[in-house]
C-alpha positions, -999 to +999 in steps of 0.1 A: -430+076+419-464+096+413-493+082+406-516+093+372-550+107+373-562+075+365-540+062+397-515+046+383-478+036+389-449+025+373-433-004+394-393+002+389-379-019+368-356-036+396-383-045+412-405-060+381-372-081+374-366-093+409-402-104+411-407-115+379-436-090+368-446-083+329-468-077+309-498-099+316-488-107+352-513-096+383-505-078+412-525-066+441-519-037+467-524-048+504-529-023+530-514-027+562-509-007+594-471+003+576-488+012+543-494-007+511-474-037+499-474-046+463-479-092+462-477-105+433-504-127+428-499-144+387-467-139+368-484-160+345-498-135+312-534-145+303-536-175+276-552-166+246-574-188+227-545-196+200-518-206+233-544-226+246-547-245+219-513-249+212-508-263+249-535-287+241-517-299+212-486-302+231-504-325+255-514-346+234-507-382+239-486-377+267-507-394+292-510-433+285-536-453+300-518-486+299-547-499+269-576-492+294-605-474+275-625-443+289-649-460+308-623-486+323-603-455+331-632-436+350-637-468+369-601-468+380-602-432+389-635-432+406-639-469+415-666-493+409-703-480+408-722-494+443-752-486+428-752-504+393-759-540+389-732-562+371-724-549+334 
């Protein structure tokens, strides 16, 4: 392949399928004392404002805290306070 004036490549399609690379994923060169190796380091495309907040939406109410409310359930997850006196 040849890289571009603005030094890029295309990476072969074979390759972008057996690693799972498109459009959005990241990928770094590493040098080495053989060369450069491509790694792939996100094959995850960037969220946008809009996925995000259909995620969200998908979470929700998919977590259940057995009736406890927040503060009871930022006691359980941190523990008691040592430092406050008896609510």
């Amino acid at each position: 392949m040849r890289v571009t004036e603005k030094g890029q490549v295309t990476i072969p399609k074979d390759i972008r399928d057996r690693l799972n690379i498109g459009p959005g994923s990241e990928v770094d060169f590493i040098a080495d004392d053989k060369g450069a190796r491509l790694v792939v380091i996100s094959n995850e495309p960037e969220m946008s404002g809009s996925d995000f907040e259909t995620w969200l939406k998908s979470r929700s109410g998919s977590f259940d805290t057995g009736g406890m409310t927040a503060d009871e359930f930022m006691e359980f997850l941190r523990g008691a306070r040592d430092d406050l006196g008896p609510r």
